[in-house]
C-alpha positions in Angstrom: 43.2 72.4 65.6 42.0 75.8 66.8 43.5 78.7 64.8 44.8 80.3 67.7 46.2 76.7 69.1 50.2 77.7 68.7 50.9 74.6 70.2 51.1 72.9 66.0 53.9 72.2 63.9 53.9 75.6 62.2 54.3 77.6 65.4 58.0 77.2 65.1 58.0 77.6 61.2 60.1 80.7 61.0 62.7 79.3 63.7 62.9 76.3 61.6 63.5 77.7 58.3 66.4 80.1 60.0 67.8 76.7 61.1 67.4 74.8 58.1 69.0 78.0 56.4 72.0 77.9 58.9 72.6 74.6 58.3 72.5 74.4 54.8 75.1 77.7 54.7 77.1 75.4 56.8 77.5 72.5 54.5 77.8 75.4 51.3 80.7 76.7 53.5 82.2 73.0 54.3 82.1 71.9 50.7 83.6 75.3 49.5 86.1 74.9 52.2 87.2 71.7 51.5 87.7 72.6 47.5 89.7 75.2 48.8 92.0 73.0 51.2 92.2 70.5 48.6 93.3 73.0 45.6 95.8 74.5 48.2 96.9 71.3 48.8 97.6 70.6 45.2 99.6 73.0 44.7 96.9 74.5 42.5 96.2 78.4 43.6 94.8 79.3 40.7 91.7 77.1 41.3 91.3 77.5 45.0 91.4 81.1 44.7 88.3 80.4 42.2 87.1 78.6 44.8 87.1 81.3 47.2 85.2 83.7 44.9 82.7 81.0 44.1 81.9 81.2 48.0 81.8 84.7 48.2 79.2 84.8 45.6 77.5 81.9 46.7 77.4 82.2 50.3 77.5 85.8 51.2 75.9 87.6 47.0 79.5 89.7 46.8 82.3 89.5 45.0 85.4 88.8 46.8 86.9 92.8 45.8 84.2 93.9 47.4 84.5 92.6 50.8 88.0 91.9 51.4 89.4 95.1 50.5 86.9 96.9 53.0 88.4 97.9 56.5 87.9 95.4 59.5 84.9 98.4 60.9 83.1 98.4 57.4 82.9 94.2 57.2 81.1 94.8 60.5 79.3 97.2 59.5 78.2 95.9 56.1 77.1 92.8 58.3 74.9 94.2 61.2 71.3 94.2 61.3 69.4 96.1 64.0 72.8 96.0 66.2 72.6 92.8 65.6 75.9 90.8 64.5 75.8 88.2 61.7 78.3 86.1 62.9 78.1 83.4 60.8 79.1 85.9 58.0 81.6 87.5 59.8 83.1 83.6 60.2 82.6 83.0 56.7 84.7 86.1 55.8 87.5 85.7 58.3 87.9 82.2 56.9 87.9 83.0 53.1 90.3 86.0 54.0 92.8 83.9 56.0 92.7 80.9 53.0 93.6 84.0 50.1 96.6 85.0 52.7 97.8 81.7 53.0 97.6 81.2 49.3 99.0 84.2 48.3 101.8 83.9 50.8 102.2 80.2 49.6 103.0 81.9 45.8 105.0 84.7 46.7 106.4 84.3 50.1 105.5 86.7 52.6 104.1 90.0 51.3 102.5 93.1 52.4 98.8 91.9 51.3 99.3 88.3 52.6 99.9 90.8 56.0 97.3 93.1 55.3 94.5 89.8 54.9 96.1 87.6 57.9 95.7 90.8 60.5 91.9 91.5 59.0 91.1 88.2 59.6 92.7 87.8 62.8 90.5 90.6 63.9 87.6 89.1 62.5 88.0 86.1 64.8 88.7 88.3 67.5 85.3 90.3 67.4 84.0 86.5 66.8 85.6 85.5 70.7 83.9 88.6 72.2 80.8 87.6 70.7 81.2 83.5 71.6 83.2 81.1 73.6 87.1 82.2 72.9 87.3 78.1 72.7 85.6 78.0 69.3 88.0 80.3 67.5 91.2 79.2 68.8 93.0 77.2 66.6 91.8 79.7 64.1 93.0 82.4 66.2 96.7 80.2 66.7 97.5 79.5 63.1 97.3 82.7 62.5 99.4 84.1 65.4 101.9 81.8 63.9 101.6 82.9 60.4 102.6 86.7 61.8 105.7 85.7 63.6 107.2 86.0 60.2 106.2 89.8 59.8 106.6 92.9 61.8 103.4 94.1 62.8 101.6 96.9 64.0 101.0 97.9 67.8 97.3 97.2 67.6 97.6 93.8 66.1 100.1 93.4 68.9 97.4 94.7 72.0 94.7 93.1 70.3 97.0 89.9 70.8 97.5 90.5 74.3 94.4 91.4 74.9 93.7 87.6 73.8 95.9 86.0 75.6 94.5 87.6 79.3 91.2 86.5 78.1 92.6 83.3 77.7 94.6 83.1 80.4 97.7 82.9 78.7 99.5 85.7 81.2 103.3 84.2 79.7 102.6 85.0 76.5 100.2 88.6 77.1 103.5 89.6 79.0 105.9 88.9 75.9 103.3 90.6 73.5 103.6 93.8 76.6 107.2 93.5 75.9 107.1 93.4 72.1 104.9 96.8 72.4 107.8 98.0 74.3 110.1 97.4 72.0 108.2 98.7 69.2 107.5 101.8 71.2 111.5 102.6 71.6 112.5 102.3 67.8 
């Protein structure tokens, strides 16, 4: 083989190491995940929210504190690179943010930082549907919409929701969050 012949297995070695890498975060994320479920499942917070921290050190080389008490704009920021979104970190963090809110709302019934996590990680997923297919995110995207009915919520949570639903083409439900707005706009 010629050394300029780019035609050889190593041409691609960098794009196959990023791939290897993505997929091995995957199954790191899937196997944290699934401890998490399981623990959740089992009644037993204590350990799921271990396993949460585990997965921020392991997977994203931060502790917990120091990424889900950030604003929604400094998670972004903290994970752009040359204007360059890393959305598979932005996914890992809206997930692990939306399993401590359900956990902590499954302890104490609902409460201001089980709030404060489920609308950060709502709009985490939402930056994720501008950056993919709004299909991908969606269920994500639901549970969570139905997690807030219990709470009253701010005006941008509420347009950010009906922003969603036109890009969805959900027009019923964009009008009822319209309405909602209005009704938050005359108390």
């Amino acid at each position: 083989m010629f050394k300029n012949d780019y035609s050889g297995p190593d041409y691609n070695f960098q794009g196959n190491n990023n791939h290897d890498y993505i997929l091995r975060i995957i199954e790191q994320f899937s196997a944290y995940l699934w401890a998490i479920v399981f623990n959740k499942k089992a009644q037993n917070y204590d350990a799921a929210i271990e396993k949460i921290e585990e997965a921020y050190n392991g997977l994203l080389y931060k502790k917990g504190n120091d990424i889900k008490y950030l604003s929604v704009v400094e998670i972004i920021k903290n994970n752009t690179s040359g204007n360059i979104l890393e959305k598979e970190n932005i996914e890992i963090i809206a997930n692990l943010i939306y399993e401590e809110a359900e956990i902590n709302e499954l302890k104490n019934g609902h409460n201001n930082l089980s709030l404060e996590y489920y609308c950060k990680s709502l709009e985490l997923f939402f930056l994720l549907t501008n950056e993919n297919d709004t299909k991908t995110y969606s269920k994500n995207i639901d549970e969570i919409i139905s997690k807030l009915e219990y709470y009253e919520l701010d005006n941008k949570i509420i347009f950010s929701t009906y922003k969603y639903y036109c890009q969805i083409g959900l027009f019923g439900r964009a009008e009822d969050k319209l309405y909602q707005l209005l009704d938050n706009k005359e108390l």
